[in-house]
C-alpha positions as CSV (number, residue, x, y, z in Angstrom):
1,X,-20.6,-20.8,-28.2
2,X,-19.6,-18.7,-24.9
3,X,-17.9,-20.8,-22.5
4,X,-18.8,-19.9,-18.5
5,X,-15.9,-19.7,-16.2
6,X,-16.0,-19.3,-12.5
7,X,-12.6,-18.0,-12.0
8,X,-12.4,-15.0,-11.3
9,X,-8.7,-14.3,-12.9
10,X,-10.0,-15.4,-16.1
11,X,-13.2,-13.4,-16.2
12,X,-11.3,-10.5,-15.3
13,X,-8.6,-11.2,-18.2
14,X,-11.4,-11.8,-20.1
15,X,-13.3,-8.6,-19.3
16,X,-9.7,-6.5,-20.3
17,X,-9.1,-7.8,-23.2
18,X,-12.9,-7.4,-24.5
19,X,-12.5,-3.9,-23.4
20,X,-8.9,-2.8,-23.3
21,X,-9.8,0.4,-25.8
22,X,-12.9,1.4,-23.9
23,X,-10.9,1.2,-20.8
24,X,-8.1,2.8,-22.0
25,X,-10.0,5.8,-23.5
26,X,-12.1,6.6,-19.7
27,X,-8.6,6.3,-18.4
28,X,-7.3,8.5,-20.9
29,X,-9.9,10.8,-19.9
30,X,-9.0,11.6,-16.1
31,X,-7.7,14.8,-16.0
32,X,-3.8,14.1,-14.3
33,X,-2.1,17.6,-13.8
34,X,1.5,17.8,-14.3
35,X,3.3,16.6,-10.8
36,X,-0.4,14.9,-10.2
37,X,-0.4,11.9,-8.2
38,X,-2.7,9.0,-8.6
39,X,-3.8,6.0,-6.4
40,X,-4.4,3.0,-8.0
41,X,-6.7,1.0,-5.1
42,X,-7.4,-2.4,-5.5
43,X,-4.9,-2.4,-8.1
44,X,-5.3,-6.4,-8.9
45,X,-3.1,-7.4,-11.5
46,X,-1.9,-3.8,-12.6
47,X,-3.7,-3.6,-15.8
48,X,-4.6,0.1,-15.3
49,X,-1.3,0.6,-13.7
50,X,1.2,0.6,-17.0
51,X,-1.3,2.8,-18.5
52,X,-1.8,4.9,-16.1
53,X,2.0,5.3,-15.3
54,X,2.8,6.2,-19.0
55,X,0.2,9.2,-18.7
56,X,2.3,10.7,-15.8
57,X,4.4,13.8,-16.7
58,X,8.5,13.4,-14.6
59,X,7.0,14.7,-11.4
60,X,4.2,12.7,-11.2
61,X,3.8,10.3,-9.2
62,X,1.7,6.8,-9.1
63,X,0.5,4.7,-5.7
64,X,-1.0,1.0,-6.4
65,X,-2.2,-0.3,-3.2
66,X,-3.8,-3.7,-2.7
67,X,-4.3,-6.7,0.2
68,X,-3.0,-10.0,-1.8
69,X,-0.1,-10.5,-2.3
70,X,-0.3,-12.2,-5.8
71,X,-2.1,-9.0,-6.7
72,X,1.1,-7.2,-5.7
73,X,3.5,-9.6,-7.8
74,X,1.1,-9.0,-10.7
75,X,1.5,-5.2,-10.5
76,X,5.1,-5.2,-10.0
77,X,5.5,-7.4,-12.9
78,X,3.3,-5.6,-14.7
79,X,4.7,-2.2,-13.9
80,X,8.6,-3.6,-15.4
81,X,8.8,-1.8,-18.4
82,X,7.7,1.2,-16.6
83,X,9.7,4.0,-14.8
84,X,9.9,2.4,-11.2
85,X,11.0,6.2,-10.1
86,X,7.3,7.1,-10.7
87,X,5.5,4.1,-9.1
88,X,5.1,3.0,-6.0
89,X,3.7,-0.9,-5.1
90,X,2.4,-1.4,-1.9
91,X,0.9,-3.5,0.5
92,X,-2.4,-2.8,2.6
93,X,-4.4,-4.3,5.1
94,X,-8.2,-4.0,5.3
């Protein structure tokens, strides 16, 4: 039986992991050039982020950009087994 949730974190978690490999595959898809730099807005948690940052080539270069703070610790945390030369977490304000 499917159980309703009206968090948003958890439906969001939720929606990932259902889809990781279809997400994953459309992201493989975007054509990043070598030194090609990509911008990450809202990032939220950073799922795409790790992913995307392992796609980069040295020069390359990766921007996550979001308003909430928690989104921000998410990302960064996220983002810790990744090279931090290549990615940039940042605040914004709308």
């Amino acid at each position: 039986m499917a159980t309703h949730t009206s968090d948003p974190e958890a439906y969001q978690s939720f929606f990932h992991e259902a889809f990781r490999p279809d997400l994953f595959r459309i992201l493989d898809a975007l054509p990043i050039p070598p030194g090609g730099n990509v911008l990450d807005v809202p990032c939220g948690n950073g799922f795409y982020c790790g992913h995307l940052a392992k796609r980069l080539d040295p020069s390359g270069h990766l921007t996550a950009v979001d308003t909430d703070a928690a989104c921000l610790y998410q990302t960064q945390h996220a983002l810790n087994s990744t090279d931090a030369d290549s990615v940039t977490v940042r605040g914004a304000v709308a």
